[in-house]
N, C-alpha and C positions, 0 to 999 in steps of 0.2 A: 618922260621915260617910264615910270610909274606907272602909266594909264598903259602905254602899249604892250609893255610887260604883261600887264592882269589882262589885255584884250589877248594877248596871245596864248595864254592860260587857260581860258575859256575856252579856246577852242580847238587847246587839243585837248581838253576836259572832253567837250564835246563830241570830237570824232572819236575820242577812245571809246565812250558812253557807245556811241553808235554803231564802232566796230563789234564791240563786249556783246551787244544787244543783237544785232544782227546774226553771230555767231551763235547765241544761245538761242533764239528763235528756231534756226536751220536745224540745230544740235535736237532741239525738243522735238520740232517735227519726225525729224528721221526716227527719234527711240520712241516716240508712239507712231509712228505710220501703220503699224498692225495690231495695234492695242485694243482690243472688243472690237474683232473684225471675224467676220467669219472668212474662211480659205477662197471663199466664191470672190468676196470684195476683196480680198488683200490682191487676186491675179486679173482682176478687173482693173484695179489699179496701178498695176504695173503698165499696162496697155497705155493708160491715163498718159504715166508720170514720161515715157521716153518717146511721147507725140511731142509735135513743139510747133509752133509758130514759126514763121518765117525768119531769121536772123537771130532766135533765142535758141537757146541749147535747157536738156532737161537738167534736172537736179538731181545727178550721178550719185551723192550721198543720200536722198530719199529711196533712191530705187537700189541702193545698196543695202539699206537699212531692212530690206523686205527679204534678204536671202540669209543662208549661213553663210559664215567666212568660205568655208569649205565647199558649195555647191559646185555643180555640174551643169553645162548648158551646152547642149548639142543640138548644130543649127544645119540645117540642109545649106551646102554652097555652091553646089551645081546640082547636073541632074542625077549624078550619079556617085557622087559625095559629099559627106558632112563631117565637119568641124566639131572638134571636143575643146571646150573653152572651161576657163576658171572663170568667177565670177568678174576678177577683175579683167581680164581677158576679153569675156561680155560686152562690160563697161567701155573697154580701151576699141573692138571693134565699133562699137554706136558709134562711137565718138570719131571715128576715121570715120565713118560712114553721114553724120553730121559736118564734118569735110567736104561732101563732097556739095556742088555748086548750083546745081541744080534746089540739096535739101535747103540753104544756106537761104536762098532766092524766094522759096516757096514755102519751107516747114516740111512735117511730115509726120503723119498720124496712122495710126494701127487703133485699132478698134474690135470691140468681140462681135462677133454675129451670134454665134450660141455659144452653150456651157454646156456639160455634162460631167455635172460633178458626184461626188462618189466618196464622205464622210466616217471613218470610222475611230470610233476614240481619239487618236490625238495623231493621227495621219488621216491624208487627202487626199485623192487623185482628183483632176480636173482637166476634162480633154476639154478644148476651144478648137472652134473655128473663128479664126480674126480673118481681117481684111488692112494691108498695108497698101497707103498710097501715097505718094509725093504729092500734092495739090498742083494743078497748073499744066501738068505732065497729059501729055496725049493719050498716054499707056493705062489700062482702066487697073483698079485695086488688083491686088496680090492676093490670092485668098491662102491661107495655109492655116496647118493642126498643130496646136502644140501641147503639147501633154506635160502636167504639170504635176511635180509632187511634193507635199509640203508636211511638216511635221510640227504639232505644238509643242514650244517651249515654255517655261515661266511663264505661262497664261497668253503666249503672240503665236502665230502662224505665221513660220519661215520659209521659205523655198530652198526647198531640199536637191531638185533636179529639174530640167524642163531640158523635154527632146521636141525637135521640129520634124514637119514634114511638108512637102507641098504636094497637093492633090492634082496629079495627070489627069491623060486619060486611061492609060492601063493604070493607075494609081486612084481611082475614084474615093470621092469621102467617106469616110465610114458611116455605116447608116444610125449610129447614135447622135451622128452632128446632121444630117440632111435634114 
């Protein structure tokens, strides 16, 4: 009785160890994910963090950790309107949108094609043109602008605002991103 007792000891020693360790891990990552990053790499890696592999989902608290509590994200949702979301709002559409069966099947990845970013004291603008595409999908990439505003705090660069657009053909790209 002795022995299974201390065997069973052990091994919630151990998963606790595991749980404790795992959560400080994720906890560290998220409060440096902007730490000596210049505003170019912090929205570089936003692109990064809410691509995914097929069957995996992103890490909602890294790509949380990269905005204010308080941001703004306005996203084109047809052709002829856009959506004002909070950040968790943001977060809570990906995630419906990760839902859906096709992403779940394939993954789904956004990527920058260019930057033009635009640096001054402890604010940033940074217009992108990405490319969003579902893998496997007949349908070719998404090209769209997102314009992105960030402000330095405590030595990080946060994301302050980011507005979407997608480029028509009455709607051509702006000739800073061609």
């Amino acid at each position: 009785m002795c022995t299974s007792f201390l065997r069973h000891a052990v091994a919630v020693v151990l998963i606790v160890t595991f749980i404790v360790s795992s959560a400080s891990s994720r906890q560290f990552a998220a409060s440096s994910a902007s730490e000596n990053r210049s505003p170019e790499e912090v929205v570089a890696s936003i692109y990064t963090l809410v691509s995914s592999e097929a069957g995996k989902t992103p890490d909602w608290n890294v790509v949380r950790s990269l905005f204010l509590d308080n941001a703004v994200v306005v996203l084109r949702v047809t052709r002829d309107s856009t959506a004002v979301f909070s950040l968790q709002g943001f977060i809570d559409d990906f995630v419906r949108f990760y839902g859906n069966p096709a992403v779940q099947k394939n993954g789904f990845t956004e990527k920058v094609v260019r930057m033009k970013p635009m640096v001054f004291g402890n604010i940033a603008h940074i217009l992108v043109l990405y490319e969003a595409h579902i893998p496997g999908v007949p349908r070719p990439p998404q090209q769209g602008v997102d314009s992105w505003e960030l402000v330095r705090q405590r030595g990080k660069w946060y994301v302050v605002s980011v507005t979407n657009e997608i480029p028509t053909k009455d709607r051509p790209l702006p000739a800073d991103l061609q």
